[in-house]
N, C-alpha and C positions, 0 to 999 in steps of 0.2 A: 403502540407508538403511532405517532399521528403521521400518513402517507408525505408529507413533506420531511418530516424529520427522517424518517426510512430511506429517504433519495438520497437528505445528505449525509448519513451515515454510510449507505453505498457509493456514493460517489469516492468517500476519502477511503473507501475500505482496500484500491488494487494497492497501494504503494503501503499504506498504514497495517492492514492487514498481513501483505505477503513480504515484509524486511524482515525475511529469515535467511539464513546462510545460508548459501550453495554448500553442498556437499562436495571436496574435492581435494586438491593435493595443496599442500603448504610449504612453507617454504625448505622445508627437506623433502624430496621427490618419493615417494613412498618406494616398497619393493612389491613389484604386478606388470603383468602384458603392459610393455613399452606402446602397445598400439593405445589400446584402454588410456592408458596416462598421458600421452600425447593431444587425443579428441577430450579427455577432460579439462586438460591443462587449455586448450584452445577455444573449449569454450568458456573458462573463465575469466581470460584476457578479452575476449568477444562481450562479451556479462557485463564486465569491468568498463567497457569501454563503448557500453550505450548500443552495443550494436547487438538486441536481441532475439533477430531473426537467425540470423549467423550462429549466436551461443547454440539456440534451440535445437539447430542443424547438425552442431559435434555432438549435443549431449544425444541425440536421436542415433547418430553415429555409433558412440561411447555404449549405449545400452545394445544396439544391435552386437557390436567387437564380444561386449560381455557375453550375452547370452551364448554366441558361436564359441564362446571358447568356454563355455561351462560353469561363469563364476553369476549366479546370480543374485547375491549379495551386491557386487558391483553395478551388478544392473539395476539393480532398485536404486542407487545411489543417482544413477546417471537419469533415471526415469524421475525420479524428486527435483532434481535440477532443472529439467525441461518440465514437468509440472508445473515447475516454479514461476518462469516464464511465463509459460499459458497463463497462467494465473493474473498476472503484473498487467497482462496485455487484455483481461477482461474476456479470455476466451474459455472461461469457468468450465464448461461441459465438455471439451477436452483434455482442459487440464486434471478433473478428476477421472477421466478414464485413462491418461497417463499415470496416473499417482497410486490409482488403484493395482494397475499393470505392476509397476515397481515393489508394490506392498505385496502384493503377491507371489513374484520374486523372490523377495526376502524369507517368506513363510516358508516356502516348496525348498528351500534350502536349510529350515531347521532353523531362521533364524528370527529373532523379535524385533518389530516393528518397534525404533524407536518415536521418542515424545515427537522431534522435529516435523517427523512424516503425517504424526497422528493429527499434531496444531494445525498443519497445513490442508488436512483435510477437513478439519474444521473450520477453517475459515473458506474454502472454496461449498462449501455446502450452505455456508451462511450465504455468500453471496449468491449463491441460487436459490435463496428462500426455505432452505430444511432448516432451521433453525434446530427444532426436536435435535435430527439427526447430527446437527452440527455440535451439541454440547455434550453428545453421548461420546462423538468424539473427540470431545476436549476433557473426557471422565477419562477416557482410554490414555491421553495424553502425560493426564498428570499423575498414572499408572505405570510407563513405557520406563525404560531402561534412559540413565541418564535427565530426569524429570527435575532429580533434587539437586542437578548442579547449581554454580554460585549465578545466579540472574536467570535462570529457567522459570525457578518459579511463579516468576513475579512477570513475565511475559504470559505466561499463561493463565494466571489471576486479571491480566490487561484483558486478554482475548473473551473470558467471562464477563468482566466488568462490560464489555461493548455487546456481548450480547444480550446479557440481561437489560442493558436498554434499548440494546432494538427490540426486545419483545416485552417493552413495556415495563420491564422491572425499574423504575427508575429509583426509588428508596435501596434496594440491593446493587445496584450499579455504584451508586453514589460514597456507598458503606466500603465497599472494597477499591474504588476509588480511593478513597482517603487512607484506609490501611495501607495501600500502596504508595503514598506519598508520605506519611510518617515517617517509610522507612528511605535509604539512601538511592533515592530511584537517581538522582542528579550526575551517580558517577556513571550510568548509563543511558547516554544521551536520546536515540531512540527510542527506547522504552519513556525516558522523561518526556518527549515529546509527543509520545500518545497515550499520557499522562492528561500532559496540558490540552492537548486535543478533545480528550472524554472531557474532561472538564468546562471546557468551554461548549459544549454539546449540550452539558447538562446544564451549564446557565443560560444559553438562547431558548433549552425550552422553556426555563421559568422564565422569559423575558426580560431577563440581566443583561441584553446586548454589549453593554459598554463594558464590563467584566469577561463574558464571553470573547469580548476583541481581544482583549486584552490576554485572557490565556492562548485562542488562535493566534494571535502575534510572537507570543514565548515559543510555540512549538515550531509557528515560522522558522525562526531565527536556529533553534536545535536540529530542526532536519536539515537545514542546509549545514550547520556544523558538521552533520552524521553524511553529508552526502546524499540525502537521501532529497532529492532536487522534485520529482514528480509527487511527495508528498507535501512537499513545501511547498508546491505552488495550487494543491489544490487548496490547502489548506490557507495559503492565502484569500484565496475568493471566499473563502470561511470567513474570513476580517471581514474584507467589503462590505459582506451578507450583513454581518452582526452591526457593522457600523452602520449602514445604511436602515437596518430597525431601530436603531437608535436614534435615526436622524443625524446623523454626524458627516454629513454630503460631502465636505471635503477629505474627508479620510476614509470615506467609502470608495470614493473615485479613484483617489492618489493608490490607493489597495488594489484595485479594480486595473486599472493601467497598468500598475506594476504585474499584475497576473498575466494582462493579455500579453503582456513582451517574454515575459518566460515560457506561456503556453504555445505563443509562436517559436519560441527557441525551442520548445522541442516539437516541433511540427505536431502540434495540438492542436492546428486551424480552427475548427468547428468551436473548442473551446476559449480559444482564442477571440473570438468575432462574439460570442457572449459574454465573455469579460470586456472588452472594450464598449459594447453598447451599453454594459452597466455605468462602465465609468462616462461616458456619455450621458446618459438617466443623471445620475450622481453632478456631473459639473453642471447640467440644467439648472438644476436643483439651487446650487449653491451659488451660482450667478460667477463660478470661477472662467472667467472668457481663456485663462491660460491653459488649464486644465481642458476645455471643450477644444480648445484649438489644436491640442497636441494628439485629443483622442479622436478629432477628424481625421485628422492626418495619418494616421496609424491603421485607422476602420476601412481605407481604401485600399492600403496594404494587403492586409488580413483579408476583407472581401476577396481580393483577387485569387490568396492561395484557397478560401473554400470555394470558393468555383472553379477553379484547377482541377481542386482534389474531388468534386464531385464527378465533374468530365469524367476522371482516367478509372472514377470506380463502375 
């Protein structure tokens, strides 16, 4: 794959990649150490609730309580969680020494690494570049206990389909792409949405941009149905992108705009202030004086929090 296509396949890979479950308690409270349930339970309200330094905190907690009190099955649970985390936040080489920690856990107590733990560590190996390593363990995955449930499979045929084109496979990407949209991917709206996502991946590299907008726009609109807000907005600049190789200036911009306001809504700054100079680029372009007026005004904004946030770092 060509070094720019690789960036933007890691770029959309924290949020598209790691929208796996937390492992944790539902809406009947299990039976286990009340301490255990409490730091799991708080950190999934913390998860839930955008605040994921805090979640990382309990489940760090949640895995300590386990191992003190002897169940480390639990522990892997709570160690997956906060991998999970690591992962979201791009701090890949811890999250796979946490995840590693938890799987080993699980093992020393006799028990088997489920599919969820094995996925997840295949995709934190992909995004550190093991590719090799990463599909060996997505062979492990679609092996693990729990593999053939109803929508497993087909998440884990998504995670092959993305690495066979980051390492160039694009005819075999494409092939199981499509097998997976034959079938009823639509009643599983995440999954559809990085569906559309691959999809539009593989028509920007045959230079289909305006197609490509077009599936980034469908998986837009599905991740923000799923919740799922920090893939939706990378995946927005995905549109921009496409539109703008298209030539399409005012729907590059109006995409571009729209990104920097969500990237600043979640304190994305740095991302934030390159979406807006795109869309800036973009209203040049197109001679929109509304659209260049609105992303002035906005670029002084943004300016200010990345020079804030580089001060306090």
């Amino acid at each position: 794959m060509k070094s720019e296509q690789a960036k933007q396949w890691l770029s959309g890979l924290v949020l598209w990649g790691f929208g796996l479950m937390l492992c944790g308690c539902g809406t009947t409270r299990p039976v286990g150490d009340e301490r255990y349930l409490t730091l799991m339970e708080r950190g999934g309200r913390a998860y839930a609730g955008g605040r994921d330094d805090t979640a990382a905190s309990e489940y760090e907690a949640a895995f300590q309580r386990a191992l003190g009190i002897g169940d480390a099955r639990s522990a892997g649970d709570a160690a997956y969680n906060q991998a999970l985390i690591q992962a979201r936040k791009a701090d890949y080489e811890k999250a796979l020494q946490t995840l590693s920690s938890g799987m080993a856990c699980v093992r020393s107590d006799g028990g088997t690494v489920g599919w969820d733990m094995e996925l997840l560590e295949a995709k934190i190996l992909s995004a550190l570049g093991r590719d090799s390593e990463a599909l060996q363990a997505l062979d492990r995955a679609a092996l693990a206990p729990g593999s053939d449930a109803a929508g497993v499979r087909e998440q884990l045929d998504l995670c092959r389909a993305q690495l066979e084109w980051k390492l160039g496979g694009a005819e075999e990407s494409e092939r199981i792409l499509n097998e997976l949209m034959k079938k009823n991917v639509e009643g599983n709206t995440r999954l559809s949405a990085g569906c559309y996502r691959l999809r539009g991946d593989l028509g920007a590299a045959k230079g289909m941009n305006r197609d490509a907008a077009a599936d980034y726009a469908k998986a837009v609109a599905l991740y923000k149905t799923a919740n799922d807000y920090g893939d939706m907005v990378d995946t927005m600049s995905q549109v921009a992108t496409a539109y703008g190789q298209a030539g399409a200036w005012n729907e590059a911009g109006d995409y571009a705009l729209r990104a920097a306001l969500v990237f600043y809504g979640q304190h994305r700054y740095v991302d934030a202030l390159k979406a807006i100079e795109q869309s800036l680029q973009m209203a040049q372009k197109s001679g929109d004086a509304e659209l260049e007026s609105s992303a002035e005004t906005l670029f002084g904004l943004i300016k200010q929090k990345v020079s804030g946030t580089k001060e306090e770092q």
